[in-house]
N, C-alpha and C positions, 0 to 999 in steps of 0.2 A: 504494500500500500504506500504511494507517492507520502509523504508529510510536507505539510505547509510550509515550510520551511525552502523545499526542494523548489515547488513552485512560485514561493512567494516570499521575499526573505522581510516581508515587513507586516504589518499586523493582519490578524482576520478581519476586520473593520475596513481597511481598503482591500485587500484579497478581495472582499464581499463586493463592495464598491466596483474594483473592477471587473470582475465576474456580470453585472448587472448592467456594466455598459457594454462588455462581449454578446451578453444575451439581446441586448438592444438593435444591436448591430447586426448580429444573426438574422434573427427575425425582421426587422429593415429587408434584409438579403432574401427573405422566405418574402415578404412581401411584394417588392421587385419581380423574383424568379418565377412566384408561383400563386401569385394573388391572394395570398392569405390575409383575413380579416378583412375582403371586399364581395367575398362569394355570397350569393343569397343564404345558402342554405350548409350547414355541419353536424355531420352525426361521428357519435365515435362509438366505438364497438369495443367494448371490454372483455367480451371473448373472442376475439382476431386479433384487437392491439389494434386496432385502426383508429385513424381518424381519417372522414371523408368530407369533402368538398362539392359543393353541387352550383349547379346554376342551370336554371330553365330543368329542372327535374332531372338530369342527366350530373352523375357521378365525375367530375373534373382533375381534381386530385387527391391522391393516396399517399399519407403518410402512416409510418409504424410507431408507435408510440411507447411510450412508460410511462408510470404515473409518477408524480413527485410528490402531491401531499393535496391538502384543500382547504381552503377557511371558513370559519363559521361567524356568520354575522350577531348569532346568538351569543355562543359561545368565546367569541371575540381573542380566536386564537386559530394558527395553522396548525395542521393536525398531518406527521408523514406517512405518505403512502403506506409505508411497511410495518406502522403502527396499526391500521385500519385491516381489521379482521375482515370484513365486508369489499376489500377488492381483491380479487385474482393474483394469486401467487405471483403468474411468470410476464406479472409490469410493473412488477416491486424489485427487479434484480437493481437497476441505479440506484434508488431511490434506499437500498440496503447498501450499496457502494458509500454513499455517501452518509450513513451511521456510521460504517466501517472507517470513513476518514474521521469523522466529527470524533469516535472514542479513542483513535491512532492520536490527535493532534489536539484532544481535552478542549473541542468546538462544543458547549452543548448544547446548543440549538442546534446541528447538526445528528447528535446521538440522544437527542432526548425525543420521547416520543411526540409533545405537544412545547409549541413557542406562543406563548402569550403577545398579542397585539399592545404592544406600552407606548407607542407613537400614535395610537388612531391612526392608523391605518393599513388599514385590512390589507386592502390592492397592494401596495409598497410591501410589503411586509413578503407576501405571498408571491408578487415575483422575484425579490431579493432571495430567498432560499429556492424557487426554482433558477434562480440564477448561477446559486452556487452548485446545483446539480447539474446543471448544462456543461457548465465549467470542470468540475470534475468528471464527468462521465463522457465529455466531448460530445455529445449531442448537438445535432444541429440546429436548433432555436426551441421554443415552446408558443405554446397556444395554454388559456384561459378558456374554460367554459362556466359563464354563470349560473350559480346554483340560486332554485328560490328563493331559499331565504335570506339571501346578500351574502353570499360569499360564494367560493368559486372552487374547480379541479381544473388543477396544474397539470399539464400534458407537455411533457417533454417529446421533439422530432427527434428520434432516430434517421429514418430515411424517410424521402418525397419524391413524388415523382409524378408527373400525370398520368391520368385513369389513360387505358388503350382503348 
């Protein structure tokens, strides 16, 4: 397992920072390449690992996905994927990568199972740690889907490509 150190010789706090402008950029780049966050219509599939794109009813593009975690507008905190008994084992392998670095490198927001929101806000908060999972796990951007009750599931890209 890499240690913070290797990749980053200066605190978790900009480590984090930069992580969140790499994930910015990524997805900028998913945007561009592949029209992500203008398509009408997104479903994702938790048992295929997909996430899909549509427009005009017609499937556009396919990405493979992992889960990284989710926030609860309730409960006013991120909660990681691999903590949540209720998703599917095999899109928790990052999202256990990155416990495995958070307890390697004494992150605990990283290895603890729930990060309390202490800044208001939710959104920030929520892609700051999928930021740090993109980064660690080299993932090619993420996607946001909002959940009813105000908060959200983090969806790391693995791979994209357009539908055939």
């Amino acid at each position: 397992m890499l240690e913070l150190g290797a990749i980053y010789p200066g605190s978790y706090a900009a480590w984090r920072e930069e992580a969140l402008e790499q994930l910015n950029a990524k997805n900028d780049r998913l945007q561009k390449d592949f029209g992500l966050g203008s398509w009408a219509r997104y479903d994702y599939d938790l048992t295929t690992g997909r996430l899909l794109f549509s427009g005009e009813g017609v499937v556009k593009v396919i990405a493979e996905i992992q889960i990284a975690g989710s926030t609860s507008a309730k409960a006013r905190n991120w909660l990681w994927a691999w903590a949540n008994s209720n998703l599917p084992g095999d899109l928790l392998s990052d999202a256990k990568l990155v416990r495995s670095f958070g307890e390697s490198n004494k992150i605990d927001e990283l290895a603890q199972s729930y990060v309390i929101d202490t800044d208001n806000d939710l959104e920030a908060l929520g892609w700051d740690l999928t930021g740090a999972m993109v980064r660690i796990c080299n993932a090619l951007g993420a996607y946001r889907s909002p959940r009813g009750e105000g908060g959200g599931l983090y969806l790391s890209i693995k791979s994209i490509d357009w539908a055939s």
